[in-house]
TORKOL-4160 file (C-alpha; in steps of 0.2 Angstrom, whole numbers, padded with zeros to 4 digits, m for minus):
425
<pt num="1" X="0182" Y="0554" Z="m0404"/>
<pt num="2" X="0199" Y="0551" Z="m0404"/>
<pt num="3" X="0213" Y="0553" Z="m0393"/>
<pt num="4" X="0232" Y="0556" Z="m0398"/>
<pt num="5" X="0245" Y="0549" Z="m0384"/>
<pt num="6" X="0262" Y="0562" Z="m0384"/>
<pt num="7" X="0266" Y="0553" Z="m0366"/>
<pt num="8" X="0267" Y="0536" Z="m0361"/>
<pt num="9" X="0266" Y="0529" Z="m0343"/>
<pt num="10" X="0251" Y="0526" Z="m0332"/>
<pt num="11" X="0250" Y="0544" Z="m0327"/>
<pt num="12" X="0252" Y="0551" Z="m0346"/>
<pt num="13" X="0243" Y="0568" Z="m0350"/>
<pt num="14" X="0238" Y="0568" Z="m0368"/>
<pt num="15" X="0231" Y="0577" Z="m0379"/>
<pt num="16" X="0215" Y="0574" Z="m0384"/>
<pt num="17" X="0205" Y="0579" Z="m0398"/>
<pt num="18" X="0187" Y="0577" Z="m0404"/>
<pt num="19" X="0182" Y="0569" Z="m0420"/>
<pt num="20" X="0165" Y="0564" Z="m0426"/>
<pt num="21" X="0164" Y="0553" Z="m0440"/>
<pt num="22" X="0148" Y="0559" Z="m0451"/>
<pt num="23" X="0138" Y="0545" Z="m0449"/>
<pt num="24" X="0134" Y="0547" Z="m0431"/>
<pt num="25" X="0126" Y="0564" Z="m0438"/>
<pt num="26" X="0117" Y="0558" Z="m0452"/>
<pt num="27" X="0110" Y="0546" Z="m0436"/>
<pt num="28" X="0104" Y="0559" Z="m0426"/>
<pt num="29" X="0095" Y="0567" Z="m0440"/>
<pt num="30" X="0085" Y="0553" Z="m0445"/>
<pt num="31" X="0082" Y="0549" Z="m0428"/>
<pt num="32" X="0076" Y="0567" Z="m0427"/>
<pt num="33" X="0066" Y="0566" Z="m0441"/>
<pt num="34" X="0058" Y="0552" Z="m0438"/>
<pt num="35" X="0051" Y="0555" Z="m0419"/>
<pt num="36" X="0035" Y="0548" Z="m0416"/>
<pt num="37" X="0026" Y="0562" Z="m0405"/>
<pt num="38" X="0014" Y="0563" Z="m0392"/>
<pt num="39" X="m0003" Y="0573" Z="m0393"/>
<pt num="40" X="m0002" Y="0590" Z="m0386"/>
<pt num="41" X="m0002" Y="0593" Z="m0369"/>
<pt num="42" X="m0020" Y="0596" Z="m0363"/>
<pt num="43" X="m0016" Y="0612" Z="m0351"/>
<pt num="44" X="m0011" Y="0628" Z="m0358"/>
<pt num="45" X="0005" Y="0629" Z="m0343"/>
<pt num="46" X="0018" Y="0618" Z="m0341"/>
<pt num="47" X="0010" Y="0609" Z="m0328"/>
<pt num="48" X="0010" Y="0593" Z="m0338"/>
<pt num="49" X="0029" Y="0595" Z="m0342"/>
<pt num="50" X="0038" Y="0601" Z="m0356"/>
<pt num="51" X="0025" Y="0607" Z="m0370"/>
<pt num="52" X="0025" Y="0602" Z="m0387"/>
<pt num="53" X="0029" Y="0616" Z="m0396"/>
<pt num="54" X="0044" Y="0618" Z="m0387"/>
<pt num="55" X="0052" Y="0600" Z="m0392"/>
<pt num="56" X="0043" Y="0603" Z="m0410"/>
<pt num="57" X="0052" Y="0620" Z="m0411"/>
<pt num="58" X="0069" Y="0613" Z="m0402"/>
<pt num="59" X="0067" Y="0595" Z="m0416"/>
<pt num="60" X="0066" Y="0608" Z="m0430"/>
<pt num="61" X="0082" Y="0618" Z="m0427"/>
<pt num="62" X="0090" Y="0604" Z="m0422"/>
<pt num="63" X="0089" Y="0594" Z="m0438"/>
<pt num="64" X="0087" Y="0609" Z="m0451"/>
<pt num="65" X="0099" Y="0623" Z="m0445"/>
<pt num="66" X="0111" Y="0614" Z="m0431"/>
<pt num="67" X="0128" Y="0610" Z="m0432"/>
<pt num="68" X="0140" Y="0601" Z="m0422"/>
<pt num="69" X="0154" Y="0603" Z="m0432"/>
<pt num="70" X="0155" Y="0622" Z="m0425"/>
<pt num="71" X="0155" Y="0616" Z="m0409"/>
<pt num="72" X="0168" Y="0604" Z="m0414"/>
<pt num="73" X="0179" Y="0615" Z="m0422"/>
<pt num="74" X="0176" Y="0626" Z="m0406"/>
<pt num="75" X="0180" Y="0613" Z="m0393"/>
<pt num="76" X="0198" Y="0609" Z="m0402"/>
<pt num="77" X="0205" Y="0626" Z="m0403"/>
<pt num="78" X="0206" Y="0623" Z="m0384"/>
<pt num="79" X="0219" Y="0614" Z="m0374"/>
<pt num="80" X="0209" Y="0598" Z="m0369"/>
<pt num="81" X="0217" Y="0583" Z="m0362"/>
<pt num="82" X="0216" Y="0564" Z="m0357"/>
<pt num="83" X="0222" Y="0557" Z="m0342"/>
<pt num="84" X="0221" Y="0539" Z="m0332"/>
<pt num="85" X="0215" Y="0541" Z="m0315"/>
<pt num="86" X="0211" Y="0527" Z="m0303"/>
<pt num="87" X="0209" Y="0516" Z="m0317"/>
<pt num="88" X="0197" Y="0528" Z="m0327"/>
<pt num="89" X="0202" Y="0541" Z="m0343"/>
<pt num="90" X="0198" Y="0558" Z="m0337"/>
<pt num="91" X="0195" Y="0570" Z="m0350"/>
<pt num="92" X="0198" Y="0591" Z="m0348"/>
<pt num="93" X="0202" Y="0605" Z="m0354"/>
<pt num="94" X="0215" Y="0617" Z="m0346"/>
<pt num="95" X="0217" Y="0633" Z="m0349"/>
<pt num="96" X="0229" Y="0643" Z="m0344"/>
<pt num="97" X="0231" Y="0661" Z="m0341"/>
<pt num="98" X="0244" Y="0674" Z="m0348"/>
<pt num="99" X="0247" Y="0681" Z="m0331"/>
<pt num="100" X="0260" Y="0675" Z="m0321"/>
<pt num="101" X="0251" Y="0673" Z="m0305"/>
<pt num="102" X="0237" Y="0666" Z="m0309"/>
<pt num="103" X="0227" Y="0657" Z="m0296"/>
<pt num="104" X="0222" Y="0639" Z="m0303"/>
<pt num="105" X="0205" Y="0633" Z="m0300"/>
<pt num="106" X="0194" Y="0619" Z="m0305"/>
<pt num="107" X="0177" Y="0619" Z="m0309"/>
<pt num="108" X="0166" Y="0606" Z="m0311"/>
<pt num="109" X="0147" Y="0604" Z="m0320"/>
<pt num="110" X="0133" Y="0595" Z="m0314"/>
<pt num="111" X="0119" Y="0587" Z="m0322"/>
<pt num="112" X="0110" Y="0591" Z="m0336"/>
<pt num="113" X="0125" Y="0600" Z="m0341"/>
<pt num="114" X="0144" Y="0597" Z="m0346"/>
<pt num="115" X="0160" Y="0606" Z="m0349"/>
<pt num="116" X="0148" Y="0614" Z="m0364"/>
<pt num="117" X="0142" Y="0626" Z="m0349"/>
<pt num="118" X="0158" Y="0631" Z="m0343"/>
<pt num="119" X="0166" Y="0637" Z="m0361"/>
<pt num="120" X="0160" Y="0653" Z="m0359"/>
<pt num="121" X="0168" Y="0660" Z="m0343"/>
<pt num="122" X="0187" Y="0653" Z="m0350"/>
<pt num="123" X="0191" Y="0672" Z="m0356"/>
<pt num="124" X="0181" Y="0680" Z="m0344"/>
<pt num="125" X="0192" Y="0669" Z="m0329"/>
<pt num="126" X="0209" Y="0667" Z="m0339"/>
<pt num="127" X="0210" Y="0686" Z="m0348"/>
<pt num="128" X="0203" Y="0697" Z="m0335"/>
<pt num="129" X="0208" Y="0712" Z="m0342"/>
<pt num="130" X="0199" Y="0711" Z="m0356"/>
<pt num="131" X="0184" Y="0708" Z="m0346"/>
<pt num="132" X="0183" Y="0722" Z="m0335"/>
<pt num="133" X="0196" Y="0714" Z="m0322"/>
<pt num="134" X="0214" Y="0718" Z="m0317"/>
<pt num="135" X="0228" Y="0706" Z="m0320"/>
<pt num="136" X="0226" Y="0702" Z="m0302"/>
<pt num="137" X="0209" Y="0694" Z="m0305"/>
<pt num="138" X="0218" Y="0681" Z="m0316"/>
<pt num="139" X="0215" Y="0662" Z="m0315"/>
<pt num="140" X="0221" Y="0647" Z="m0321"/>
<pt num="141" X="0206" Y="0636" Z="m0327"/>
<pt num="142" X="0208" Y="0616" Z="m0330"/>
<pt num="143" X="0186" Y="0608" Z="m0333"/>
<pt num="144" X="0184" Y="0590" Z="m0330"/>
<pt num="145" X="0171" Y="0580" Z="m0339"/>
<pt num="146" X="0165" Y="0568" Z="m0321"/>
<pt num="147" X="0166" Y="0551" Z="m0326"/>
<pt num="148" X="0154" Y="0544" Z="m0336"/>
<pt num="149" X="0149" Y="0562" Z="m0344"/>
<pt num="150" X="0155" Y="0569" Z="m0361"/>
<pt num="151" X="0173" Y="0565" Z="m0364"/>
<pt num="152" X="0178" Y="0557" Z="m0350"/>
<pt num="153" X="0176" Y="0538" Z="m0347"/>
<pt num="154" X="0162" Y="0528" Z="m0342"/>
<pt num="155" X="0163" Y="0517" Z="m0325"/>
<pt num="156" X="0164" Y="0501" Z="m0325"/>
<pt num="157" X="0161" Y="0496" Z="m0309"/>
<pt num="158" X="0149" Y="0504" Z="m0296"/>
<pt num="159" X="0159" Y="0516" Z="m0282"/>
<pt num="160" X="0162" Y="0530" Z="m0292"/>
<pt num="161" X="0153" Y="0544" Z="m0281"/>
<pt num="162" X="0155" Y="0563" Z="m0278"/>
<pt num="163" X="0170" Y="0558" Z="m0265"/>
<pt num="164" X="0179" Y="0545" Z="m0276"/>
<pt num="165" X="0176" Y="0560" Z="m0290"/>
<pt num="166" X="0185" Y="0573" Z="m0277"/>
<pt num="167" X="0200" Y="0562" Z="m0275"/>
<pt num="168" X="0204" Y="0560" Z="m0293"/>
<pt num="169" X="0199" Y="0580" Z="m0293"/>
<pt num="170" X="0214" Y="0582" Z="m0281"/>
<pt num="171" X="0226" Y="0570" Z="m0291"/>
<pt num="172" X="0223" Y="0578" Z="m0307"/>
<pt num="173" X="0228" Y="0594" Z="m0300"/>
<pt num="174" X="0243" Y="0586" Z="m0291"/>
<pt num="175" X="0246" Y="0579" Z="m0309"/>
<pt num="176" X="0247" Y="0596" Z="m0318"/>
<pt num="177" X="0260" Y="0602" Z="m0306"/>
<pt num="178" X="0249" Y="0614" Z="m0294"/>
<pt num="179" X="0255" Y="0617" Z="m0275"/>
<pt num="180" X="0239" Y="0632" Z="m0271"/>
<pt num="181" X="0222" Y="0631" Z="m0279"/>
<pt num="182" X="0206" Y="0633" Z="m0279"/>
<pt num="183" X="0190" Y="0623" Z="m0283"/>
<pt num="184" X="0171" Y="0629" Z="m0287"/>
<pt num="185" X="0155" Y="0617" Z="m0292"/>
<pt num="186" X="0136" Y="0619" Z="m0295"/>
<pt num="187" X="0125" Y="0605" Z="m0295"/>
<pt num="188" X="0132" Y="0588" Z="m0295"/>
<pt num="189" X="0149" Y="0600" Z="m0295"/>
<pt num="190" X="0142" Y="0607" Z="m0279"/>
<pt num="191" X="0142" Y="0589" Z="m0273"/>
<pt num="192" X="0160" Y="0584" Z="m0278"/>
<pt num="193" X="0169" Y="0602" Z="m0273"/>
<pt num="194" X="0161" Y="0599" Z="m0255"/>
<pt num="195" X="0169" Y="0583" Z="m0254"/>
<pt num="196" X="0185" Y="0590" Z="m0259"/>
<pt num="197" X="0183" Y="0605" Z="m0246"/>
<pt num="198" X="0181" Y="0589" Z="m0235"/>
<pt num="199" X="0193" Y="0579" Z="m0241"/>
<pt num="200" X="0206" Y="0595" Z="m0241"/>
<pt num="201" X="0221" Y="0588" Z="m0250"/>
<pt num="202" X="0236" Y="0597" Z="m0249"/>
<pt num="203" X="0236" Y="0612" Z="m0259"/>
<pt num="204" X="0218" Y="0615" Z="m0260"/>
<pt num="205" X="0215" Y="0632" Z="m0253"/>
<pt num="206" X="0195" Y="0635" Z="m0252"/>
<pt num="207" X="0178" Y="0632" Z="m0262"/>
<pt num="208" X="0165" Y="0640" Z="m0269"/>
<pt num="209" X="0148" Y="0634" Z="m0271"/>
<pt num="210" X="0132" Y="0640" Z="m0283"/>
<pt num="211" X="0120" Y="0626" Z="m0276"/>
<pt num="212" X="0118" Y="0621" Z="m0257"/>
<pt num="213" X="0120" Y="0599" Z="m0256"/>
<pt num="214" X="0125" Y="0599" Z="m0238"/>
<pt num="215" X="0109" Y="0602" Z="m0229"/>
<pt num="216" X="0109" Y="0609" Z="m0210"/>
<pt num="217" X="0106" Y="0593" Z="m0197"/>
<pt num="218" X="0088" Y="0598" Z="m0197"/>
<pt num="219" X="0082" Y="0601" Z="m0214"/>
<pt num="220" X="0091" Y="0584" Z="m0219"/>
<pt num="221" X="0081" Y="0575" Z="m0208"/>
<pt num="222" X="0066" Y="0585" Z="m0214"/>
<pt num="223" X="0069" Y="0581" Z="m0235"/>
<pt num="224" X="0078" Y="0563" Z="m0230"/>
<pt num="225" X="0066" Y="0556" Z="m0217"/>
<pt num="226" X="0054" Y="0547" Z="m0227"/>
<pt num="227" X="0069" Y="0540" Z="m0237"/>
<pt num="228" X="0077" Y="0533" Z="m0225"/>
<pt num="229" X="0078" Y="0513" Z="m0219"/>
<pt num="230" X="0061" Y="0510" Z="m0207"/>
<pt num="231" X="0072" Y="0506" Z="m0192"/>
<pt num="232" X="0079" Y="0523" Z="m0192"/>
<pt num="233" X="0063" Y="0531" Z="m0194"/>
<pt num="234" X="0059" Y="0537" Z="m0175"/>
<pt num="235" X="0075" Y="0544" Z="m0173"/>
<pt num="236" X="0073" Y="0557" Z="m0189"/>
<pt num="237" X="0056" Y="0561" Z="m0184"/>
<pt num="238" X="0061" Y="0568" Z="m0168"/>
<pt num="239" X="0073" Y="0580" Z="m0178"/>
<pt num="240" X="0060" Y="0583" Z="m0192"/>
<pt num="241" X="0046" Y="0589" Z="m0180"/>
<pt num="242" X="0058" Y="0600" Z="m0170"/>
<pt num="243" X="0064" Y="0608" Z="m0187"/>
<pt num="244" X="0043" Y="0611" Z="m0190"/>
<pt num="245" X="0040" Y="0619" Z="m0175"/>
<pt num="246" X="0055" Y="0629" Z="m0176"/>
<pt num="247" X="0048" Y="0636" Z="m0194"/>
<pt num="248" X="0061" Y="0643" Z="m0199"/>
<pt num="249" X="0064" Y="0646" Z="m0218"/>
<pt num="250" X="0048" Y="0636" Z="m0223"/>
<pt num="251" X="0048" Y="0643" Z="m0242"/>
<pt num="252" X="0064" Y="0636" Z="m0245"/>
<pt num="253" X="0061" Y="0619" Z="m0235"/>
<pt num="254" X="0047" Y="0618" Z="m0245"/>
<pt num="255" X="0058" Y="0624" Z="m0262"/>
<pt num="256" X="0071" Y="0611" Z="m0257"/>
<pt num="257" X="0056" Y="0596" Z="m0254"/>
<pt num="258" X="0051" Y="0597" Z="m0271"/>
<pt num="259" X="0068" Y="0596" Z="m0280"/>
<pt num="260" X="0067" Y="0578" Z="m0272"/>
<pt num="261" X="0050" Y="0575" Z="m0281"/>
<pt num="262" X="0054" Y="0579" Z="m0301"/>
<pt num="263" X="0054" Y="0566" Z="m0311"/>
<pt num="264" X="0073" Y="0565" Z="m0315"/>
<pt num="265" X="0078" Y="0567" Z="m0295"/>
<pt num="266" X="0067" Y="0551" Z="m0291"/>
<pt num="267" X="0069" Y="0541" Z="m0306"/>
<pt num="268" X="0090" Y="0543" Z="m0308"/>
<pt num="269" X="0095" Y="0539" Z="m0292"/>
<pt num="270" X="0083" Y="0526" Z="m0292"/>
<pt num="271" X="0085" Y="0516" Z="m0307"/>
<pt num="272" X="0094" Y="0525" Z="m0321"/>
<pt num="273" X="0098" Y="0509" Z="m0330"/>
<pt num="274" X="0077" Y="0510" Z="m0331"/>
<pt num="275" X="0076" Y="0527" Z="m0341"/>
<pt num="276" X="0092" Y="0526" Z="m0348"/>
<pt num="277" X="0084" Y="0514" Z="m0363"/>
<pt num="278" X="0073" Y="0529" Z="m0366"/>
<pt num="279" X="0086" Y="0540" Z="m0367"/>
<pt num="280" X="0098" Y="0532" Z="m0378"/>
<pt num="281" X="0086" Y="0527" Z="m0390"/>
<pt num="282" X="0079" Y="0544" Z="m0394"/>
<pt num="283" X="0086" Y="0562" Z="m0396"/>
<pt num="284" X="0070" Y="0570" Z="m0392"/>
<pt num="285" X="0066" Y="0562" Z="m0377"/>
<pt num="286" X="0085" Y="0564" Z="m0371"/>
<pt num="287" X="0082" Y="0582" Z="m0373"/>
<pt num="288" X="0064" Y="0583" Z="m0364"/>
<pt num="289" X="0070" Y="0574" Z="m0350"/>
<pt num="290" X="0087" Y="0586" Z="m0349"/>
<pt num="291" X="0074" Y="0602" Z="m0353"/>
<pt num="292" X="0063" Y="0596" Z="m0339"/>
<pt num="293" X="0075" Y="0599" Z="m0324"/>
<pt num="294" X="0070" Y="0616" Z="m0317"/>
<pt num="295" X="0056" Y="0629" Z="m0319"/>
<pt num="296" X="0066" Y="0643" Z="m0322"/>
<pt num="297" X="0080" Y="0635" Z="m0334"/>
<pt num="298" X="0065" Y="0627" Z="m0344"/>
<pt num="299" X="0059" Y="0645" Z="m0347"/>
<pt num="300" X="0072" Y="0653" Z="m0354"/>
<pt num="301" X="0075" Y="0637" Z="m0364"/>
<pt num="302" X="0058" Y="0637" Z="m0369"/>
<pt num="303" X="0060" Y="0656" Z="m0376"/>
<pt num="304" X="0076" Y="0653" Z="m0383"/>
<pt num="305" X="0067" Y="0639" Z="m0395"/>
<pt num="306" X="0050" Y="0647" Z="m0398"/>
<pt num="307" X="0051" Y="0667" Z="m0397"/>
<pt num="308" X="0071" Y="0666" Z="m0402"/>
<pt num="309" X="0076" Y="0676" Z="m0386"/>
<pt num="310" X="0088" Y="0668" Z="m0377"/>
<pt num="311" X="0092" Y="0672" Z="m0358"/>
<pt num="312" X="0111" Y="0677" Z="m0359"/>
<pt num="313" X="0120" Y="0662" Z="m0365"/>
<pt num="314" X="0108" Y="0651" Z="m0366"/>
<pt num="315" X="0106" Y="0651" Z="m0384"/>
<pt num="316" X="0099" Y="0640" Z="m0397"/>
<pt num="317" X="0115" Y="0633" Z="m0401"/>
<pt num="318" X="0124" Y="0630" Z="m0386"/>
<pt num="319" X="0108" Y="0622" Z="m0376"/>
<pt num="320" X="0109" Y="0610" Z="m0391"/>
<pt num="321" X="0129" Y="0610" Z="m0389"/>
<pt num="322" X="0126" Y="0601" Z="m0373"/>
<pt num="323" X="0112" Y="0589" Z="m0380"/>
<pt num="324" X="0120" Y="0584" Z="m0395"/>
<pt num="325" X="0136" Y="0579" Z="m0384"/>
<pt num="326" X="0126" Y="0569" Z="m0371"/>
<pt num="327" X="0120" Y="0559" Z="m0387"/>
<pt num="328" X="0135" Y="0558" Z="m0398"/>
<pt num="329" X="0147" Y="0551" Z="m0383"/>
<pt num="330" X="0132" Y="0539" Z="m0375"/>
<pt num="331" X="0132" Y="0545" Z="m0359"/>
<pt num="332" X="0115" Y="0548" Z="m0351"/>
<pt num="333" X="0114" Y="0532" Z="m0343"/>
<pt num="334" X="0132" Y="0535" Z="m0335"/>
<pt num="335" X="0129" Y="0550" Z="m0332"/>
<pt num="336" X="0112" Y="0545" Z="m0323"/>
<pt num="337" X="0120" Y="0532" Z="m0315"/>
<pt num="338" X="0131" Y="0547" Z="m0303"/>
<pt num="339" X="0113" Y="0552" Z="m0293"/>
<pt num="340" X="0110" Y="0533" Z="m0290"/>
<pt num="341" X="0129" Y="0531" Z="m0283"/>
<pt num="342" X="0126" Y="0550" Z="m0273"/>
<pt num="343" X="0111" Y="0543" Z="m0264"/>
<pt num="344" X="0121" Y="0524" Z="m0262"/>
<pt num="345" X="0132" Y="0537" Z="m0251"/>
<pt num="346" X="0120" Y="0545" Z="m0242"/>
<pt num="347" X="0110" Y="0532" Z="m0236"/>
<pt num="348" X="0124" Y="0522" Z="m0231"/>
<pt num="349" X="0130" Y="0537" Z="m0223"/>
<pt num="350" X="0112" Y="0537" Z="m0212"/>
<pt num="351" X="0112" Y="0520" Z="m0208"/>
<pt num="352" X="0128" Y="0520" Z="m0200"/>
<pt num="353" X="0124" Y="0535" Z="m0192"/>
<pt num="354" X="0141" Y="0543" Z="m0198"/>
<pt num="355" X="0142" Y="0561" Z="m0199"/>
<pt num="356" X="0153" Y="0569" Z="m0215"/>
<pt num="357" X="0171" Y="0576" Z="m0211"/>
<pt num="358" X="0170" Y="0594" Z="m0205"/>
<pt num="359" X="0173" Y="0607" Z="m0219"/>
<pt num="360" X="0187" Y="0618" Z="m0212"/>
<pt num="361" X="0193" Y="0626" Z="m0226"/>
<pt num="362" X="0186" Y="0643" Z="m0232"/>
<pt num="363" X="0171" Y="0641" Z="m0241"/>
<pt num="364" X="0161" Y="0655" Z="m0253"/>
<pt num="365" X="0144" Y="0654" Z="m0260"/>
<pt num="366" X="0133" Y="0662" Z="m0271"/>
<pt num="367" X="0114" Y="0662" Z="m0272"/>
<pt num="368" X="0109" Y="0665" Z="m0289"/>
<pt num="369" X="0089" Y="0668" Z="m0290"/>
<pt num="370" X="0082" Y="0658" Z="m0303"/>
<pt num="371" X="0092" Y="0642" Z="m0295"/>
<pt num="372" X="0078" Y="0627" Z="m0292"/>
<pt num="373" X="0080" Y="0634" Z="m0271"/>
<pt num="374" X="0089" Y="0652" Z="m0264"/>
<pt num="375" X="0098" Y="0644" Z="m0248"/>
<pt num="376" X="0098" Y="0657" Z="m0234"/>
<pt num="377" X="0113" Y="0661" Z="m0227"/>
<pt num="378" X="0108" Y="0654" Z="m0210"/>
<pt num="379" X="0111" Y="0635" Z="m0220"/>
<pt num="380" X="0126" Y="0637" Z="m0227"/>
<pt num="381" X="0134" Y="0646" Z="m0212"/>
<pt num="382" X="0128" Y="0629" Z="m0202"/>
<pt num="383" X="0137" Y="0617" Z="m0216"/>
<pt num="384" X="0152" Y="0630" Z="m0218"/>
<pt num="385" X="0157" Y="0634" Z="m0202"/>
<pt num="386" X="0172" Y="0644" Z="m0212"/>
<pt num="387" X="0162" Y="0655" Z="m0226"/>
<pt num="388" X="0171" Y="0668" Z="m0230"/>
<pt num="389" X="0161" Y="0675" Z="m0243"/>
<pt num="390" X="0142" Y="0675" Z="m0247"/>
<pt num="391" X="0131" Y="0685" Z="m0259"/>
<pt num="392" X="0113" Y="0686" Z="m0268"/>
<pt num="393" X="0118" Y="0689" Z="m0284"/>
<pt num="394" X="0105" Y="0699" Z="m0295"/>
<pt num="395" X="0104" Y="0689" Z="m0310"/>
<pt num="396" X="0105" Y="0670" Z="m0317"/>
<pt num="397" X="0100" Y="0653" Z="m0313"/>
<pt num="398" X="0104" Y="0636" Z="m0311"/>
<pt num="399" X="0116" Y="0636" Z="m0325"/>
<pt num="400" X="0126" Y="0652" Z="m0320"/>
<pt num="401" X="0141" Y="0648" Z="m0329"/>
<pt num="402" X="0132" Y="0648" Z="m0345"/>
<pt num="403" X="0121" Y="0662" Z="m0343"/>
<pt num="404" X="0129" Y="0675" Z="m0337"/>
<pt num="405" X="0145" Y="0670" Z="m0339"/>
<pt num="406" X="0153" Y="0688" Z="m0334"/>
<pt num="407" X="0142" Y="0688" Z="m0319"/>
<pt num="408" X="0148" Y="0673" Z="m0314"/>
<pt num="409" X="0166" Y="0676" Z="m0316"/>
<pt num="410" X="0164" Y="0693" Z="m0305"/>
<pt num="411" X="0158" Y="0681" Z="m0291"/>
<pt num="412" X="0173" Y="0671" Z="m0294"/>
<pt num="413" X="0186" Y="0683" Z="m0290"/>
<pt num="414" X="0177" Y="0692" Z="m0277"/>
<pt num="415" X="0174" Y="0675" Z="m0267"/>
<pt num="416" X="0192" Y="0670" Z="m0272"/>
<pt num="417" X="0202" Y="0688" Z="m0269"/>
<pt num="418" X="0207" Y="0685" Z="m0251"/>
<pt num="419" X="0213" Y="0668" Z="m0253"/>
<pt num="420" X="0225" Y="0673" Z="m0266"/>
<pt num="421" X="0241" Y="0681" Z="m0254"/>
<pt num="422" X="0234" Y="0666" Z="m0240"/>
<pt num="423" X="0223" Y="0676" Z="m0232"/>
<pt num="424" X="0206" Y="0667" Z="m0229"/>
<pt num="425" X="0197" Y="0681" Z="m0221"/>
């Protein structure tokens, strides 16, 4: 990858561009090929994780009919950029509508995914009239790689959490010259866009949400009270056996518990420098970990490979977009490293007994139903005060950016449309 520098200064924007030298593919493909592989999984489910024939069928593609280069080519027809921030090189791409008024909003990805998932709703956002929209609908898009993912750089030094992430977030917009915007996030996106909602730098006008990471007093205690340091134990319990016999919303309690118990959510945020070996020492193993992230995801995935029917646009070639980027730039340890400095922050957050800045700003959300838990609106109206907007949309998943892209982008502007003449409600 290389970067060409048109600026100069400590607060340069310039542009970047990606370059792949032909040996790191000929790498990957031997490595491919040359996959040592387990014996077949002894149930006929996915019970046991993700099954053979999925990985054989993904291995396959990947090293006879894949290539990179189209993604490439694809990703430098767009206006990407580097930037320095709080000592780090940030890498995104900003794209920038026709329309006058746009409304600027950044969106950021989560894990296992990248700016890769995002690529999709650029037209639908930025050209609106082309998509079934007005020029009213128009946005101004700029997509940050988080540090230590894709493009962007790697930390060198611990502290690099979702609220660090949402103050270099607000610089970067600062940087480009935008006095109103707005900000959306899924995942560990979700995480970082709630920070800035808390944070509410200047200019920032309201968030929007596809995954719920603030969790009501209650249902924290309930998912974090066996995680916590043993001195703090009684006084969780007491807030863990009232939310039980409250009962409310047990399905989704339930839903939301056994997030906490796949494999990635308790080996990352434990010791990713531990799986990271693993993971940056084989190709297929960096994907079965990234394919084993959610029931529903894994599915469609799973179809796309095997049957050759893809779930929207989750298609062979952009699942394997998103892989081969994770393994070209060497970033799942780094990018593993973010759930370790996520939960750093919240268990320091428990110990000291310290409760998060209030959310004031409007907030939206959308419950997608194939995401890993449906958060009732009764949650997210007791984290977000403020939410303006809420809907159960009818299709999509955890990835909803990538899979119904045009979806997604209809749930942008609706949740967006009253903040844009300064209205919030």
């Amino acid at each position: 990858m290389s970067v060409t520098t048109e600026q100069s200064g400590a607060t340069a924007i310039r542009p970047f561009h990606v370059e792949v030298p032909e040996e790191a593919y000929e790498d990957l493909r031997r490595r491919i090929a040359a996959t040592r592989w387990p014996t077949k999984e002894l149930v006929g489910d996915r019970s046991q994780g993700v099954q053979l024939a999925t990985l054989r069928a993904l291995a396959e593609y990947w090293v006879n009919d894949y290539d990179f280069r189209r993604c490439e080519e694809r990703l430098n027809a767009l206006p990407q950029f580097k930037t320095e921030i709080d000592g780090l090189g940030i890498h995104f791409i900003h794209a920038k509508s026709q329309h006058e008024k746009a409304l600027p909003l950044i969106i950021t990805h989560g894990w296992p995914g990248s700016v890769i998932e995002l690529l999709e709703v650029i037209g639908p956002l930025t050209d609106p009239t082309a998509h079934g929209g007005s020029v009213e609908d128009a946005f101004d898009l700029v997509l940050p790689s988080l540090p230590g993912y894709g493009f962007s750089d790697e930390p060198t030094e611990v502290g690099w959490d979702p609220g660090r992430t949402a103050h270099a977030w607000a610089e970067l917009m600062s940087r480009l010259g935008y006095s109103r915007y707005v900000a959306q996030g899924g995942d560990q996106g979700a995480s970082v866009t709630d920070a800035m909602g808390r944070l509410a730098p200047d200019g920032l006008l309201g968030i929007h949400l596809n995954l719920l990471t603030a969790f009501p007093t209650d249902v924290g205690a309930a998912l974090f009270g066996g995680l916590i340091p043993a001195g703090l134990f009684k006084r969780v319990a007491i807030a863990v056996l009232a939310h039980r016999a409250e009962k409310k919303d047990p399905a989704t309690l339930d839903a939301v518990a056994a997030v906490f118990r796949r494999g990635y959510f308790v080996e990352m945020p434990e010791h990713p420098q531990t799986i990271g070996y693993a993971l940056t020492d084989t190709p297929v193993g960096l994907a079965a970990w990234m394919l084993d992230h959610d029931a529903d995801s894994y599915e469609k995935i799973s179809r796309a490979f095997v049957d050759a029917r893809p779930a929207g646009g989750l298609t062979r070639d952009h699942i394997l977009d998103n892989i081969t980027l994770y393994w070209l730039t060497n970033t799942a340890t780094s990018s593993a490293r973010l759930y370790w400095e996520s939960f750093r922050t919240i268990y320091a957050a428990i110990a000291s007994g310290q409760k998060p800045p209030e959310l004031s700003l409007p907030v939206g959300f959308t419950v997608f139903p194939g995401e890993i838990f449906q958060a009732p609106r009764s949650w997210a109206e007791k984290v977000y005060p403020n939410l303006t907007y809420f809907n159960e949309a009818e299709k999509g998943g955890h990835f909803a950016a990538w899979e119904e892209p045009e979806l997604f982008a209809d749930e942008m502007r609706a949740a967006f449309s009253a903040l844009r003449n300064g209205s919030s409600s």
